[in-house]
Residue frames as a rotation matrix with the C-alpha (Angstrom) as fourth column:
UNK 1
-0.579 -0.540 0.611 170.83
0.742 -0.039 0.669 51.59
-0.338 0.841 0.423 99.08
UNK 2
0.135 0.530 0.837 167.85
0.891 -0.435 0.131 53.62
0.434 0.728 -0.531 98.42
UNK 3
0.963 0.217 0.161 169.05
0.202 -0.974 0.102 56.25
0.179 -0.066 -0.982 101.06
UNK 4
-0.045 -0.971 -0.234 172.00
0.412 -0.231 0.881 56.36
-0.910 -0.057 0.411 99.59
UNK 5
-0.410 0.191 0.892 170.91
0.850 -0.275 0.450 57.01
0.331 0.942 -0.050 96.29
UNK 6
0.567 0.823 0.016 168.46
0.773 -0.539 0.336 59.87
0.285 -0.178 -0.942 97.95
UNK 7
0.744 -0.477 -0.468 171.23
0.010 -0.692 0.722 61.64
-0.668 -0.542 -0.510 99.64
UNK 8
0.944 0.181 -0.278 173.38
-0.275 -0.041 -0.961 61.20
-0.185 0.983 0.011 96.46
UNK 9
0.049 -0.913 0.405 175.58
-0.669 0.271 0.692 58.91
-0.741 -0.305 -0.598 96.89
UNK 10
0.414 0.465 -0.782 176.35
-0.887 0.399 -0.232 56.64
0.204 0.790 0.578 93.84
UNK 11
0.115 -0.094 0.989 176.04
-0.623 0.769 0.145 53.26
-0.774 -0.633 0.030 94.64
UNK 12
0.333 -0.107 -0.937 178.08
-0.811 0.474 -0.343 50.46
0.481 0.874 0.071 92.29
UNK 13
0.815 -0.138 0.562 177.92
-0.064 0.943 0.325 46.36
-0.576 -0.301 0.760 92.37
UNK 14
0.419 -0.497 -0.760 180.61
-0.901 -0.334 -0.278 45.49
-0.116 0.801 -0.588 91.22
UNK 15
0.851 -0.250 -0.461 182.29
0.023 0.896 -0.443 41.81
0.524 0.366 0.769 89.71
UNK 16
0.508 -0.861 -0.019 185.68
0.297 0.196 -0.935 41.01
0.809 0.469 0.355 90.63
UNK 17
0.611 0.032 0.791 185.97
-0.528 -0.728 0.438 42.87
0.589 -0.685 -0.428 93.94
UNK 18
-0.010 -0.610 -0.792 187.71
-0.189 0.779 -0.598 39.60
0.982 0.144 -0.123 95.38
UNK 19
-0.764 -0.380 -0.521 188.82
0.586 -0.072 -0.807 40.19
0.269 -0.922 0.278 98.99
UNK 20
-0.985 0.162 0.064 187.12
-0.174 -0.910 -0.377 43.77
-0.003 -0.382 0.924 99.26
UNK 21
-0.602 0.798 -0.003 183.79
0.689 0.518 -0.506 44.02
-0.402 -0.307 -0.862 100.30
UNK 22
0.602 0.786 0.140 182.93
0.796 -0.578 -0.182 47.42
-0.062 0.221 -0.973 100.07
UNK 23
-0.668 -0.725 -0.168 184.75
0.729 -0.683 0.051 50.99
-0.152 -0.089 0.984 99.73
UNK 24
0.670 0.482 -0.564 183.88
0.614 -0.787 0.056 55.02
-0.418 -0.384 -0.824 100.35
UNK 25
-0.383 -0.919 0.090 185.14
0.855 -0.316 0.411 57.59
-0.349 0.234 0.907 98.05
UNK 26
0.600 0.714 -0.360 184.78
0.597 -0.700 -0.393 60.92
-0.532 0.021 -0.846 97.33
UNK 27
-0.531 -0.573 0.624 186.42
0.780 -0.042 0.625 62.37
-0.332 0.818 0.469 94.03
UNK 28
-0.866 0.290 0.407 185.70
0.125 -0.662 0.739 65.86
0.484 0.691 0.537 92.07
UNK 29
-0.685 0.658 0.313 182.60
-0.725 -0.659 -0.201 66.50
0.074 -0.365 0.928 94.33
UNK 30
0.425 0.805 -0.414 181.11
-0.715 0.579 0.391 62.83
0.554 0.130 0.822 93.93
UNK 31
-0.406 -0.230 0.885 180.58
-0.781 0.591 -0.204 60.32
-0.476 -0.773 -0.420 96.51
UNK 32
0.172 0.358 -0.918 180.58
-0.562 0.801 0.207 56.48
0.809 0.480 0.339 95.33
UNK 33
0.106 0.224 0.969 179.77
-0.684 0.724 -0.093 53.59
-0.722 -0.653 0.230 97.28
UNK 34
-0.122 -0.236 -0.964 181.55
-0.902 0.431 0.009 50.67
0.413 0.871 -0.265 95.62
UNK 35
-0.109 0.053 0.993 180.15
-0.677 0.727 -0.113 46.84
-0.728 -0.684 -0.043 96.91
UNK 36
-0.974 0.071 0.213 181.06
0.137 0.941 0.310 43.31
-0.179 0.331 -0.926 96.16
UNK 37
-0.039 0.912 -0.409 177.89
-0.918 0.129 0.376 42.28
0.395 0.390 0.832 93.89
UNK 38
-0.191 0.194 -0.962 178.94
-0.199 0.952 0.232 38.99
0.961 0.236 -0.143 95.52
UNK 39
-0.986 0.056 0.159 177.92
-0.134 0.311 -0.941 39.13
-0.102 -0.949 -0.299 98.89
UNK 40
-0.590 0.807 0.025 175.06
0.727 0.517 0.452 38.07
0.352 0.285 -0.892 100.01
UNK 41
-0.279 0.297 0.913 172.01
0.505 -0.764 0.402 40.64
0.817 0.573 0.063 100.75
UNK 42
0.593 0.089 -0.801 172.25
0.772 0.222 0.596 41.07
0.231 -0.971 0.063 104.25
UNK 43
0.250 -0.900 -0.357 175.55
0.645 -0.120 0.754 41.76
-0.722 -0.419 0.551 104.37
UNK 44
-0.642 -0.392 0.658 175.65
0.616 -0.776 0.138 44.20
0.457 0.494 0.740 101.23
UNK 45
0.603 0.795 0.068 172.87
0.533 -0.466 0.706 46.28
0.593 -0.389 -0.705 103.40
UNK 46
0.766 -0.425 -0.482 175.47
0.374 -0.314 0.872 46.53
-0.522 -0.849 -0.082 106.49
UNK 47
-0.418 -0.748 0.516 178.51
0.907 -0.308 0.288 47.04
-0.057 0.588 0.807 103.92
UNK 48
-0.129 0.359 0.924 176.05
0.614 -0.703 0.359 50.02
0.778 0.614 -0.130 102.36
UNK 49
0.817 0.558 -0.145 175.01
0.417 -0.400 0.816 51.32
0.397 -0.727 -0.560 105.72
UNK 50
0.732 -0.075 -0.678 178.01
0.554 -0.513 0.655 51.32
-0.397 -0.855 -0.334 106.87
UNK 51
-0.614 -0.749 0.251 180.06
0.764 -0.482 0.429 52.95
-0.201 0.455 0.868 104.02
UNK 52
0.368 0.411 0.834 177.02
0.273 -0.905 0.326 55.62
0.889 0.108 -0.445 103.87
UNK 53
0.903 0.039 -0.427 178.37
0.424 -0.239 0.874 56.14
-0.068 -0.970 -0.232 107.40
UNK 54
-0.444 -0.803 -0.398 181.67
0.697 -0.588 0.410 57.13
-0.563 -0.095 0.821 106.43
UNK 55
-0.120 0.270 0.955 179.93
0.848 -0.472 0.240 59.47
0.516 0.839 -0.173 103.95
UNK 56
0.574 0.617 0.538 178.52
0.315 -0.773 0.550 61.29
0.755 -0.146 -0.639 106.43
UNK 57
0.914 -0.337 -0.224 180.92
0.182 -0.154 0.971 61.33
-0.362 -0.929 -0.080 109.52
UNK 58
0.305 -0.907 0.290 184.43
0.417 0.401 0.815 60.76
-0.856 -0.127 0.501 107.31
UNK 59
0.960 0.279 0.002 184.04
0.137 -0.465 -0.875 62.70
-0.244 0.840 -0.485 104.12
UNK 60
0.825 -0.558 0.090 186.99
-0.501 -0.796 -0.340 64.48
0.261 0.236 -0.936 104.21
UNK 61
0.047 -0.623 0.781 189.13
-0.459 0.681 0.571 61.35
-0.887 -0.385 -0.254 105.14
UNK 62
0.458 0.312 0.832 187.96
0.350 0.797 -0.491 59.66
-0.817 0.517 0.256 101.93
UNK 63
0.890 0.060 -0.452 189.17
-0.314 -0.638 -0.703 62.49
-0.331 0.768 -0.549 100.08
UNK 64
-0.523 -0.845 0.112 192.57
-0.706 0.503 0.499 61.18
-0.478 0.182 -0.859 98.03
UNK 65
-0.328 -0.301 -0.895 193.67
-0.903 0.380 0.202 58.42
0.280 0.874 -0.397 95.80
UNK 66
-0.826 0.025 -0.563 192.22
-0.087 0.982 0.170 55.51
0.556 0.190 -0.809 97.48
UNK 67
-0.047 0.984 0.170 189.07
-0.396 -0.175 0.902 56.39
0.917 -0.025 0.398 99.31
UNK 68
-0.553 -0.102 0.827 188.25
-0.715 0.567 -0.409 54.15
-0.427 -0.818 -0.387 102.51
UNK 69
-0.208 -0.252 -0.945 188.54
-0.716 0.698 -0.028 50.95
0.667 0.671 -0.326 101.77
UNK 70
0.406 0.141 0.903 186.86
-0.751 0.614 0.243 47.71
-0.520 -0.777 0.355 103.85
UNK 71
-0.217 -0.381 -0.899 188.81
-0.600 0.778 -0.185 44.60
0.770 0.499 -0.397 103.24
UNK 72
-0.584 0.269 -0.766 188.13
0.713 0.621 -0.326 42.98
0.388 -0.736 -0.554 106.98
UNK 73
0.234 0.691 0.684 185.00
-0.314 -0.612 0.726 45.29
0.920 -0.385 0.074 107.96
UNK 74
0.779 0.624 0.061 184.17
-0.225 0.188 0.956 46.43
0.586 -0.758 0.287 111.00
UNK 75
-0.439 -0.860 -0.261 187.98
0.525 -0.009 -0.851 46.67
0.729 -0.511 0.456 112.78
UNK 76
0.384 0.887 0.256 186.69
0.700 -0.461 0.545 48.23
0.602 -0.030 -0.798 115.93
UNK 77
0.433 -0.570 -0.698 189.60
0.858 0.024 0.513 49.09
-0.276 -0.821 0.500 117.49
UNK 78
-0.862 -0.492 0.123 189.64
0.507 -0.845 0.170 51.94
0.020 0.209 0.978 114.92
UNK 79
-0.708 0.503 -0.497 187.61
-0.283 -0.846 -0.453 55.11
-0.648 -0.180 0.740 115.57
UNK 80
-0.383 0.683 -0.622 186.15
-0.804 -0.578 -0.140 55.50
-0.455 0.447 0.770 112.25
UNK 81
-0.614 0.354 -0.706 185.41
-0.115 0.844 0.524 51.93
0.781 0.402 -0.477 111.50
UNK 82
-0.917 0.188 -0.353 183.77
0.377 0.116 -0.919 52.08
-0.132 -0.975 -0.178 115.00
UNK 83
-0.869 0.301 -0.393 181.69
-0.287 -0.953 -0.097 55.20
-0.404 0.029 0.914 113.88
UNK 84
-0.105 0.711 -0.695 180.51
-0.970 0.082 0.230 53.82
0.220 0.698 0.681 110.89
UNK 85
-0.711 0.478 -0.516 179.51
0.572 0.820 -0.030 49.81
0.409 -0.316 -0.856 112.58
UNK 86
-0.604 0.542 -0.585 177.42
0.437 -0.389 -0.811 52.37
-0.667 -0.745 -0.002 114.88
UNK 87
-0.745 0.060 -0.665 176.15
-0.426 -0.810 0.404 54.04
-0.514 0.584 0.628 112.27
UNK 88
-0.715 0.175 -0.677 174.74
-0.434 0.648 0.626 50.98
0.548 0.742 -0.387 110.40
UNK 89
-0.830 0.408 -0.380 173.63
0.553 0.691 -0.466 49.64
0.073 -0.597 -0.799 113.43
UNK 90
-0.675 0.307 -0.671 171.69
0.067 -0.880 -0.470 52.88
-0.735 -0.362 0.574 113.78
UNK 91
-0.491 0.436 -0.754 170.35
-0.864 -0.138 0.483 52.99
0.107 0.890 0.444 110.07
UNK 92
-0.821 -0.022 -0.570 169.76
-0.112 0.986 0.123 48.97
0.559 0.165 -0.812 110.01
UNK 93
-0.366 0.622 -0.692 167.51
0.877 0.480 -0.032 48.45
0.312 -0.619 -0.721 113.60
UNK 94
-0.033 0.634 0.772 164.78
-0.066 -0.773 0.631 50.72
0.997 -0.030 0.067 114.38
UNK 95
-0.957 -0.135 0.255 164.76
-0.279 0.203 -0.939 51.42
0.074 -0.970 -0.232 118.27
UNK 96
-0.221 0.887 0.405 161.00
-0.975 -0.212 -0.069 50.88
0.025 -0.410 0.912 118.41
UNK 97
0.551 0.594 -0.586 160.49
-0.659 0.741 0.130 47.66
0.511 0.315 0.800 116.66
UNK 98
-0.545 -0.794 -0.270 163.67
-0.281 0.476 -0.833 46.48
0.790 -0.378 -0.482 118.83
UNK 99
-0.843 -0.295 0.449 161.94
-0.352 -0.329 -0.877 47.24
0.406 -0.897 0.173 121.67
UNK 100
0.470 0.882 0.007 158.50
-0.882 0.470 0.039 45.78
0.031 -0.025 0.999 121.17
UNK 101
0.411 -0.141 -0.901 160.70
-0.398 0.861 -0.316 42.88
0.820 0.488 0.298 120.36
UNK 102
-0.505 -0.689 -0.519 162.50
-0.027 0.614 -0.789 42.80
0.862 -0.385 -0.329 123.42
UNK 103
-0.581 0.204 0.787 159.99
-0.812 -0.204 -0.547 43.00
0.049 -0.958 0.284 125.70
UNK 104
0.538 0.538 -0.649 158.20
-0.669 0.741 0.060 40.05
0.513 0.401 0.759 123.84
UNK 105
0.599 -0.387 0.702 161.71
-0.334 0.676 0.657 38.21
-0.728 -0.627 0.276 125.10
UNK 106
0.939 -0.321 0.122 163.70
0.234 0.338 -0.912 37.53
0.252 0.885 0.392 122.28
UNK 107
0.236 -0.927 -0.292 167.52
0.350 -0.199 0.915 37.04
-0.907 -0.318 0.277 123.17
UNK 108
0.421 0.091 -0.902 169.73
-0.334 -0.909 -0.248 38.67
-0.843 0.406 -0.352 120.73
UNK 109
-0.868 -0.488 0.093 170.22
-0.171 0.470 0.866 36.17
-0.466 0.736 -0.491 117.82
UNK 110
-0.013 0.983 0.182 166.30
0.963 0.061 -0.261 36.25
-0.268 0.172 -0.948 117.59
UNK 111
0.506 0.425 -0.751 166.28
0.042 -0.881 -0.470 39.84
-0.861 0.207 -0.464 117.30
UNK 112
-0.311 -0.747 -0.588 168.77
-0.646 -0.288 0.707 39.50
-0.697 0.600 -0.392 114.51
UNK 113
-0.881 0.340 0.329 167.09
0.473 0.616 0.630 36.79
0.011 0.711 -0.703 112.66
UNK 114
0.180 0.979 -0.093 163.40
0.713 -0.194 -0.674 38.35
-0.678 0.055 -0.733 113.13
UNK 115
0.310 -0.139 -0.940 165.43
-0.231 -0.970 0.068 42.15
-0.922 0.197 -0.333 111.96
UNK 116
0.932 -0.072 0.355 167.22
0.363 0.153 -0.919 40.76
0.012 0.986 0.168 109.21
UNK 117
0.621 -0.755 0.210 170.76
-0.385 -0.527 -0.758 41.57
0.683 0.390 -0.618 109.98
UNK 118
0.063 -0.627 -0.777 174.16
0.209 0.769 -0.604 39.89
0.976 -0.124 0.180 111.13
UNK 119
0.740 0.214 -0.638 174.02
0.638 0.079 0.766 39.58
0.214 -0.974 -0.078 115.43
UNK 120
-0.223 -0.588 -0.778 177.13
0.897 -0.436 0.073 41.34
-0.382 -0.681 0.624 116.13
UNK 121
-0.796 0.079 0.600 175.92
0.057 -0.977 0.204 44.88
0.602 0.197 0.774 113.88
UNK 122
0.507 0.848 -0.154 172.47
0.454 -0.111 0.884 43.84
0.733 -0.518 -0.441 116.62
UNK 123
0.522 -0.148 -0.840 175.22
0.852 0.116 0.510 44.08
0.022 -0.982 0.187 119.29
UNK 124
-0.670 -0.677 -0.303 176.50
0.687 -0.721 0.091 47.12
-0.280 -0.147 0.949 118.84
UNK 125
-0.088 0.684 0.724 173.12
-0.278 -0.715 0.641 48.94
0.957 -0.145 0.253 118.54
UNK 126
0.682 0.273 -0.679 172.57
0.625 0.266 0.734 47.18
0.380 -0.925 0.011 122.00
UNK 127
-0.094 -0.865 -0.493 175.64
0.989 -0.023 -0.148 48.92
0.117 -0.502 0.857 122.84
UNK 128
-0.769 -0.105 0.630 175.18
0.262 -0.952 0.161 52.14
0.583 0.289 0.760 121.60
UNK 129
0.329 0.944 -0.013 171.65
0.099 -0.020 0.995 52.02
0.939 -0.328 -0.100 122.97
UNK 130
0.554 -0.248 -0.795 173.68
0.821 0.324 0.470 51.94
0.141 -0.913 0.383 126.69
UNK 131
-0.358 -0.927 -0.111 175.70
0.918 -0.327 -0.224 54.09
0.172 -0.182 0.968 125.44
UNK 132
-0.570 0.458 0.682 173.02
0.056 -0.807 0.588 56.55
0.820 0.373 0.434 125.14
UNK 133
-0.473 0.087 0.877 171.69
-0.796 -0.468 -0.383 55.82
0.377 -0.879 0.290 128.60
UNK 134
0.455 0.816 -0.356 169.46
-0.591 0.576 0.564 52.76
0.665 -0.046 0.745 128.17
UNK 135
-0.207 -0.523 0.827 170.45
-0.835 0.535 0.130 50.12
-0.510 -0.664 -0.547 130.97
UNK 136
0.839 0.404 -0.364 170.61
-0.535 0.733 -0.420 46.60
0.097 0.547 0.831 128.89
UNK 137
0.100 -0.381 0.919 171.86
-0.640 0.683 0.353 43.82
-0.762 -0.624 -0.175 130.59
UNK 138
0.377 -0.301 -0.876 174.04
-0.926 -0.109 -0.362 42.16
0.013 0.947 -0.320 127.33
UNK 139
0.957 0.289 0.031 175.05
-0.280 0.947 -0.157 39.20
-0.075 0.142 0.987 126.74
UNK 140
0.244 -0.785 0.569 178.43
0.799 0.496 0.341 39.60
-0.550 0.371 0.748 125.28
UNK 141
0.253 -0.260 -0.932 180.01
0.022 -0.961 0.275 41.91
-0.967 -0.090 -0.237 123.38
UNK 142
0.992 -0.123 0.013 180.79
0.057 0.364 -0.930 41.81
0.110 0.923 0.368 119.52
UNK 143
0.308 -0.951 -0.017 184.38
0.670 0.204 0.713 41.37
-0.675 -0.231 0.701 118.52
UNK 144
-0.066 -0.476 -0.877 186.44
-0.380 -0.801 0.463 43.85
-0.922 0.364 -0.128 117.34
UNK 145
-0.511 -0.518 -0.686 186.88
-0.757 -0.106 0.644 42.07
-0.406 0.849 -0.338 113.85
UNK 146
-0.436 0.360 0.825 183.81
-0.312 0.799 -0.514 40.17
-0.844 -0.482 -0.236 113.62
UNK 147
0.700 0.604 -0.380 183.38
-0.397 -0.113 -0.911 40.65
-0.593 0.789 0.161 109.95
UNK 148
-0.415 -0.885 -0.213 187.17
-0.768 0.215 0.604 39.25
-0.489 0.414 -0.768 109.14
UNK 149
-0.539 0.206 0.816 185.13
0.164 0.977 -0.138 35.82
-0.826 0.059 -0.561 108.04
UNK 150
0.488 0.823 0.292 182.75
0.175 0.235 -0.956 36.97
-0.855 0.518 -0.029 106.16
UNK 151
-0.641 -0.705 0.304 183.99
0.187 0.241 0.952 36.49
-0.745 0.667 -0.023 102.35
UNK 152
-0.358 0.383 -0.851 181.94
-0.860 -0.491 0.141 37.23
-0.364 0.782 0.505 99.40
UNK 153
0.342 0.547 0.764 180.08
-0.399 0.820 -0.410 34.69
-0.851 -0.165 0.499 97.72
UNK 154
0.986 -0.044 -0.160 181.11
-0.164 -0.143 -0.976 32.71
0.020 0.989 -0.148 94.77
């Protein structure tokens, strides 16, 4: 949240949000980040991370009457919901401290409980982290729609 605010993005909790978790809009030259105030603080990180990802990769998608909207985050079977899970993952887990961590041994629900953030946004830095050349010998893959569950609190 705070480097969203730095890069000037306004960032609003908001009540009432129901279903929606988080949304990405960009209106009259301002970019807002709107998140459920009711999630819990994990999960409004990844929400924030990854709707600062569309900021940066999707601008010009957001532009218009409804913005980009997350009602089941994290669909990966589309591009830019893809982009911006990678993204987050990217903002969220530092490669160093990962790595000290995995050489310690830690499987990859430890590294997510030690990091502080939900296992499948761990698995898809693991991924990306292949994708980028490392050779890491995964467990599993995340599911395409592995955020459909998660629900706001309250």
């Amino acid at each position: 949240m705070r480097i969203a605010k730095e890069l000037g993005i306004y960032v609003h909790f908001i009540d009432g949000l129901n279903e929606l978790l988080g949304m990405y809009t960009y209106r009259h030259k301002e970019r807002h980040i709107l998140l459920n105030s009711n999630m819990e603080y994990i999960v409004k990180l990844m929400v924030c991370g990854h709707e600062i990802g569309h900021d940066c990769l999707h601008r010009e998608q957001a532009k218009g009457a409804s913005g980009l909207q997350e009602f089941t985050l994290f669909d990966m079977r589309n591009e830019m919901e893809y982009e911006a899970n990678a993204f987050s993952a990217h903002l969220r887990i530092d490669d160093d401290e990962l790595m000290a961590l995995m050489k310690q041994g830690y499987d990859v629900v430890q590294l997510s409980s030690i990091m502080e953030t939900n296992v499948n946004l761990m698995l898809i830095k693991l991924n990306e982290l292949n994708r980028m050349g490392w050779q890491l010998n995964l467990p599993y893959v995340p599911r395409s729609d592995f955020l459909k569950n998660v629900k706001p609190e309250g």
